[in-house]
N, C-alpha and C positions, 0 to 999 in steps of 0.2 A: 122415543128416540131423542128428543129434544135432552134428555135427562144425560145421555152420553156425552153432546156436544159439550155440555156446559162444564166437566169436567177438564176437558182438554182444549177446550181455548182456557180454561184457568190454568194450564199447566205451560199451555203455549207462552201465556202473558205473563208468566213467571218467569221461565224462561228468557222473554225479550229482556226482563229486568235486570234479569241477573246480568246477562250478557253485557247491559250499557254498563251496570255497574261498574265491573270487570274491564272495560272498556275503559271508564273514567279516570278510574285506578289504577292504570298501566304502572306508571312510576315506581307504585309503590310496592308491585307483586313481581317487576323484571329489573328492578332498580332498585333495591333497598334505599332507602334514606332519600329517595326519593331526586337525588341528582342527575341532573342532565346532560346524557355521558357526551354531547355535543360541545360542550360550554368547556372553556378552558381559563384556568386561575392564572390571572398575571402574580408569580410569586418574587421577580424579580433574578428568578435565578435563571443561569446558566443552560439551555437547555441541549443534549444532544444533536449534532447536526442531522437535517433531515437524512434518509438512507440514497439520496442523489447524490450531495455535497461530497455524502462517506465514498461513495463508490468515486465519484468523480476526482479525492484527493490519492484514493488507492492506484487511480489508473494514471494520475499524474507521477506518483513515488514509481509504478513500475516502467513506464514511461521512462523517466529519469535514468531509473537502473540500469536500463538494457542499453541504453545511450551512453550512459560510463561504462560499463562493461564493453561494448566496443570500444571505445573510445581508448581501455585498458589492454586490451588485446593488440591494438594497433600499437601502442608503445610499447608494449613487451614483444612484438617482431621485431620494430627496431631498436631494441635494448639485444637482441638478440643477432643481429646484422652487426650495429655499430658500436656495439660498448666494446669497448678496451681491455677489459680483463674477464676472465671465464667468472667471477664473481657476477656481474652488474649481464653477461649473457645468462647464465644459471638463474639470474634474479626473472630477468625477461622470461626465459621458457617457462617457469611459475606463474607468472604474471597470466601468461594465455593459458596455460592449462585451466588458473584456478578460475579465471573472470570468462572463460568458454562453457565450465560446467555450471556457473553461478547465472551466466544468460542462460542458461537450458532451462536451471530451474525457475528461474524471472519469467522467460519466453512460455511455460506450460501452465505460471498461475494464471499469466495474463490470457491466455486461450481460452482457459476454464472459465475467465470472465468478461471474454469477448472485448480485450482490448487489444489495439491492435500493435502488432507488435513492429517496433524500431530497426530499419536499418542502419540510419545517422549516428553520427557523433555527435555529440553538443560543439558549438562553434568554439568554444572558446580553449577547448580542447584544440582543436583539429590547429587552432595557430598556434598553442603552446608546443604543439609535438612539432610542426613546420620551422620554429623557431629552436627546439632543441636539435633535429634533425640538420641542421644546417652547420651545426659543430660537429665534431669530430674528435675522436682519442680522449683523451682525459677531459677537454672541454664537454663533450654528448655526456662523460658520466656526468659530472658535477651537476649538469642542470636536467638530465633526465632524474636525476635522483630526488633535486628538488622536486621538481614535479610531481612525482609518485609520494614524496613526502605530504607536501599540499593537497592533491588530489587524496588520498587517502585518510587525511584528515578531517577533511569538509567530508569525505563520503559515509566513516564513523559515525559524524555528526548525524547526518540525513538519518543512517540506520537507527542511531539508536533513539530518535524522534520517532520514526517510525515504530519502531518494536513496542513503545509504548503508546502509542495511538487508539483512538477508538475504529482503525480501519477493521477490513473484517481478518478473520484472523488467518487464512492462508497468506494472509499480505505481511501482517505482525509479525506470524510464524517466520516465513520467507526471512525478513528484516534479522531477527534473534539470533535464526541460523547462521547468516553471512558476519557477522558481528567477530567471531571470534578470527574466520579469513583475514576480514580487512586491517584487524588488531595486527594481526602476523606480518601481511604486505609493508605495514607501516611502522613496525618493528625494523624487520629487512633494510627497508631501505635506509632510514635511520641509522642503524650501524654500521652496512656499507658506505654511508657520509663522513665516516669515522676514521675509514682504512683508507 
């Protein structure tokens, strides 16, 4: 019987060997080249922002969005109340049509990413319109117009920062899509500045 054992504790102790071997040499059998996937190269460059930063700059542009797009909506009612020629009204009922279906689509990326969505205006909005609002007749067009000229300017800008962005891409997307709107709005009013 003795003749059995000594077989397979030899196979057992081979066994153990093998194993520490294997063991010792992780690096080199799950790691080629033997680097330690923990360790990171200062290379000096530029690196991606983390996926908090990305998410947290995405939920601020859509943020943003919905907050001008109100904010668009309320001047094109009263571009629609108050403007003086069925042009700069015409202009207004565009204004809310196209920045009502542009928050829809703002309002459904941000759901799908659990941000939360904007009732407000941006302030400085809300005293620009208080201070156009408060003219009347030819004076409401002239500076409602500036407005929508400015505001559509700056809002170009934002989009198309955004569109090229490393945000994730229903945000990018979102951005691309409205780009060619905003081009239109701020065309519009531009040439009604003219008439």
């Amino acid at each position: 019987m003795k003749t059995k054992w000594v077989p397979m504790l030899a196979l057992a102790s081979g066994l153990a060997l093998a194993t520490a071997a294997c063991g010792s040499n992780n690096d080199d059998n799950d790691n080629p080249g033997g680097v330690n996937p923990t360790a990171t190269a200062d290379t000096g460059a530029t690196e991606a922002p983390p996926p908090a930063a990305a998410a947290d700059h995405a939920a601020q542009f859509l943020t943003d969005a919905i907050m001008a797009d109100n904010a668009e909506i309320k001047a094109g009612q009263a571009a629609q109340d108050m403007g003086s020629t069925q042009a700069v009204k015409d202009y207004g009922k565009t204004l809310v049509a196209d920045h009502t279906k542009a928050k829809d689509q703002a309002s459904a990326v941000a759901m799908a990413m659990n941000v939360p969505i904007p009732t407000g205006t941006p302030a400085d909005a809300d005293s620009e319109l208080k201070m156009t609002t408060s003219m009347s007749g030819a004076g409401f067009d002239k500076d409602f117009l500036a407005m929508m000229v400015k505001d559509h300017q700056a809002a170009i800008d934002k989009f198309q920062q955004e569109a090229s962005s490393t945000d994730p891409a229903q945000v990018t997307d979102l951005a691309k899509q409205s780009l060619p709107t905003l081009k239109k709005h701020l065309e519009t009013a531009q040439s009604l500045q003219k008439k």
